[in-house]
Backbone as CSV, one residue per row, in Angstrom:
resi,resn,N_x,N_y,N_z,CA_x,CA_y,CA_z,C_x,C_y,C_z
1,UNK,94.551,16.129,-98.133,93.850,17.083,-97.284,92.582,17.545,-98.004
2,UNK,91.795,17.749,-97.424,90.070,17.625,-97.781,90.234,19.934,-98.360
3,UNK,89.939,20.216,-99.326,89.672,21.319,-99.213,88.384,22.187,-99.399
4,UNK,87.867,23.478,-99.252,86.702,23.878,-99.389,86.027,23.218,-100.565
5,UNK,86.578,23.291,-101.860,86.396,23.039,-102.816,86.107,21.608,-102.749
6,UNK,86.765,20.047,-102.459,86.177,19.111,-102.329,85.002,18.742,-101.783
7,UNK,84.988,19.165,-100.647,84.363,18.935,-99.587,82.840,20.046,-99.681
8,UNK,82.616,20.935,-100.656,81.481,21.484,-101.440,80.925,20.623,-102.534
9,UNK,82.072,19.937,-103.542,81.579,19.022,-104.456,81.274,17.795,-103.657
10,UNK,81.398,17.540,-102.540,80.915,16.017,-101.823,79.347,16.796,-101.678
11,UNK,79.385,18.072,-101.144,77.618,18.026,-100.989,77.180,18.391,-101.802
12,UNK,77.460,18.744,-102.725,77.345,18.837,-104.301,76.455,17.590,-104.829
13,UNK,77.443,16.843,-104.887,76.779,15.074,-105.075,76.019,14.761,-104.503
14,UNK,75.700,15.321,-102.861,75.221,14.448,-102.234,73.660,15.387,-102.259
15,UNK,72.949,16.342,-102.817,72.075,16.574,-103.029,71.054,16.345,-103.852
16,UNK,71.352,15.475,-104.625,70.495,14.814,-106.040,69.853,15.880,-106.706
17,UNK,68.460,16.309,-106.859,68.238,17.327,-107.592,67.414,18.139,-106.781
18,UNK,68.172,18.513,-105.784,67.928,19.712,-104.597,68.310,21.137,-104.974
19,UNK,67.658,21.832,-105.313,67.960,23.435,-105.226,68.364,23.266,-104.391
20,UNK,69.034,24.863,-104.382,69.564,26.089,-103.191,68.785,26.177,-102.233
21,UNK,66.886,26.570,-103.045,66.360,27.164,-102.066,65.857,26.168,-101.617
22,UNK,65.400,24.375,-101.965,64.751,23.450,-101.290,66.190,23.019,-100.416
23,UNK,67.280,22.840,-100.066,68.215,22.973,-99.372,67.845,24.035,-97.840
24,UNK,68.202,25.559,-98.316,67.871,26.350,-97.621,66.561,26.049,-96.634
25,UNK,65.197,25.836,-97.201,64.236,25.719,-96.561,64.425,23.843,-95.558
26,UNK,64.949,23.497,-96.029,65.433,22.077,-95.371,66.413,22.717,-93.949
27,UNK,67.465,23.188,-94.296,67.770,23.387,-93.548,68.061,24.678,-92.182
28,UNK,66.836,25.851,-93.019,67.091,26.505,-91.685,67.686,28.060,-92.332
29,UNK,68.707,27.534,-93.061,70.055,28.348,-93.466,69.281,29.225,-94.697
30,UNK,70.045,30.574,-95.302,69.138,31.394,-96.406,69.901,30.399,-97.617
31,UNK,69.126,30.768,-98.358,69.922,30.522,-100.119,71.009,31.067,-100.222
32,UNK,71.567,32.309,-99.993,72.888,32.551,-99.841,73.778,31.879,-99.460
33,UNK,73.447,31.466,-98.234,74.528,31.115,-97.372,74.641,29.289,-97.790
34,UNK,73.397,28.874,-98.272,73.606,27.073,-99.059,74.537,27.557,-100.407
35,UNK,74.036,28.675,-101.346,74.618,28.686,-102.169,76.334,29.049,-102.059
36,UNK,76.788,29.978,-101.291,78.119,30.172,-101.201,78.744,29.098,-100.600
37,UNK,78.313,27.619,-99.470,78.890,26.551,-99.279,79.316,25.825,-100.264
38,UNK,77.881,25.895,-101.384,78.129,24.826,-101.800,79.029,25.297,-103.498
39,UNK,79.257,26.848,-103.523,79.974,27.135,-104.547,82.153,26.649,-104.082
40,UNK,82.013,26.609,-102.706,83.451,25.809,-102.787,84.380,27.377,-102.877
41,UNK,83.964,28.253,-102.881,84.879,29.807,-103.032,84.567,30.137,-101.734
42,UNK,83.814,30.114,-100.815,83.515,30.922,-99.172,83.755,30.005,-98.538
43,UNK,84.581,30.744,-96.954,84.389,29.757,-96.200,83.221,29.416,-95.346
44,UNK,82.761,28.376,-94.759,81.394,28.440,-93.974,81.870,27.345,-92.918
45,UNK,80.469,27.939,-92.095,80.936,26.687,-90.491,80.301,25.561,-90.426
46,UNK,80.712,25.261,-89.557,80.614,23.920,-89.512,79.111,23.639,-89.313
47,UNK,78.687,24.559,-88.624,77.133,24.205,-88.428,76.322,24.415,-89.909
48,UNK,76.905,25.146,-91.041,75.832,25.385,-92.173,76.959,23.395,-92.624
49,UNK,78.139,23.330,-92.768,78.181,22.050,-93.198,77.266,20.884,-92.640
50,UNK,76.969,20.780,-91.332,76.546,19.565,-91.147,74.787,19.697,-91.405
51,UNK,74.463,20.584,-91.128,73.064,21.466,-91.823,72.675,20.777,-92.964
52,UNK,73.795,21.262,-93.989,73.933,20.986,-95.607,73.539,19.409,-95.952
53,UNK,74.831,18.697,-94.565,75.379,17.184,-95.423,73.488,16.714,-94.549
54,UNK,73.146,16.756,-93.530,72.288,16.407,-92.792,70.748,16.251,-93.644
55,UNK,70.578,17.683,-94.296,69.385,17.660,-95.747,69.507,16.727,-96.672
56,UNK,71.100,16.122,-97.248,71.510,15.362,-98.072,71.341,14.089,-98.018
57,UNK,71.365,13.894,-96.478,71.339,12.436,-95.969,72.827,12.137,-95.875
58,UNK,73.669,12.787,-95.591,75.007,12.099,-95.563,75.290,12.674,-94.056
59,UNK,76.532,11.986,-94.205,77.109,12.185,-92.715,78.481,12.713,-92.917
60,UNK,78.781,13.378,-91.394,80.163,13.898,-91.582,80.791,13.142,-90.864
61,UNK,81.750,12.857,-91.229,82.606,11.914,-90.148,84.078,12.038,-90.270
62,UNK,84.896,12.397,-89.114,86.490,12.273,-88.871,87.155,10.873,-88.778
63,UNK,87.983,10.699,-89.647,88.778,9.674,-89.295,90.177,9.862,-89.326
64,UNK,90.972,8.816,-88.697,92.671,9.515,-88.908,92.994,9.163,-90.612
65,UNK,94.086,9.997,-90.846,93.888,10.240,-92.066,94.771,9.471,-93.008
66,UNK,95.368,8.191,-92.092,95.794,6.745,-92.569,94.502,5.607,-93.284
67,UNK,93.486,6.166,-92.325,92.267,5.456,-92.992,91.439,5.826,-93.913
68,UNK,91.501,7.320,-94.168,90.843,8.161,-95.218,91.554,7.691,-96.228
69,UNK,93.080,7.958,-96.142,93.866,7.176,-97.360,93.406,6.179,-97.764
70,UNK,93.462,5.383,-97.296,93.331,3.608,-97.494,91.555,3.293,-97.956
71,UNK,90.595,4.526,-97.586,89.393,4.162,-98.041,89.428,5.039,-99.530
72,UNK,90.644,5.688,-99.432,90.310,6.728,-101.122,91.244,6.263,-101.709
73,UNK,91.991,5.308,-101.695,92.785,4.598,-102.348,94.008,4.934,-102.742
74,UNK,94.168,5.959,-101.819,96.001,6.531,-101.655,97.018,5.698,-101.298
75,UNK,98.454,5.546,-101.495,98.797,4.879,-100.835,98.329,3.076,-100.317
76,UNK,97.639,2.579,-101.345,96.810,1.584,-100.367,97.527,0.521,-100.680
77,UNK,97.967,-0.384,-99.901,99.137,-1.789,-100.547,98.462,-2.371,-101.688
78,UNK,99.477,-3.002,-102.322,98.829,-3.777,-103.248,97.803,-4.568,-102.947
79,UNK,96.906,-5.026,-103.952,96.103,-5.960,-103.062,95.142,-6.113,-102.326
80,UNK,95.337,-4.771,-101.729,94.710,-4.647,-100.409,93.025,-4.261,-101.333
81,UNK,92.208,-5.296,-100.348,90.758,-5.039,-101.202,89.453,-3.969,-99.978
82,UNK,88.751,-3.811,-100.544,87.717,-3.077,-99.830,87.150,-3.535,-98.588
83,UNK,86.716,-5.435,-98.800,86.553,-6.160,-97.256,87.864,-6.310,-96.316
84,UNK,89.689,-6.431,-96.931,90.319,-5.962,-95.844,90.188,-4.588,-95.006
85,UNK,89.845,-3.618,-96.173,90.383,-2.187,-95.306,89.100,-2.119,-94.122
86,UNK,88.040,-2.802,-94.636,86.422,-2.724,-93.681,86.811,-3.512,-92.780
87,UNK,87.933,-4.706,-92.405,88.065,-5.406,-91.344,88.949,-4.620,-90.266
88,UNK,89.787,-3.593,-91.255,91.026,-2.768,-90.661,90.370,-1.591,-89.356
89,UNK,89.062,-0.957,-90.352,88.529,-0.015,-89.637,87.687,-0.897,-88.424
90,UNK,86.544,-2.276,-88.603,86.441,-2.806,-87.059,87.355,-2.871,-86.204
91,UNK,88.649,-3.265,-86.258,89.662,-3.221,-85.163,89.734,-1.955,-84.407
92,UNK,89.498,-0.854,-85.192,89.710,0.548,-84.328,88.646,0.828,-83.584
């Protein structure tokens, strides 16, 4: 399960060497409110997340969480390589 805390260090990463406030002015949102997302201790909505990942260049995306497994390498059969699980997700 994805928690505040992960899911702050994903936009964490995904800002390269972006301030708060070149964030903030990217997206709209104050420095506060980039900085308490991206400290992983507050909760925030969904609109400052996709805000956030959107400045970053990343994307948010839902998947069922058999395939999140299998792309984070939980659970994943033996064997099983990166071009199967990419053939697994075209079928869906």
């Amino acid at each position: 399960m994805n928690t505040l805390k992960s899911i702050a260090e994903s936009l964490r990463k995904g800002r390269k060497d972006s301030s708060d406030v070149d964030l903030a002015s990217k997206t709209g949102l104050t420095r506060q409110s980039v900085s308490r997302a991206l400290s992983g201790d507050h909760n925030f909505t969904v609109t400052t997340l996709l805000a956030i990942a959107e400045a970053n260049g990343q994307e948010v995306v839902l998947v069922p969480r058999d395939v999140a497994r299998a792309l984070s390498g939980s659970n994943q059969p033996p064997g099983q390589s990166v071009a199967t699980m990419t053939d697994e997700l075209r079928r869906l």
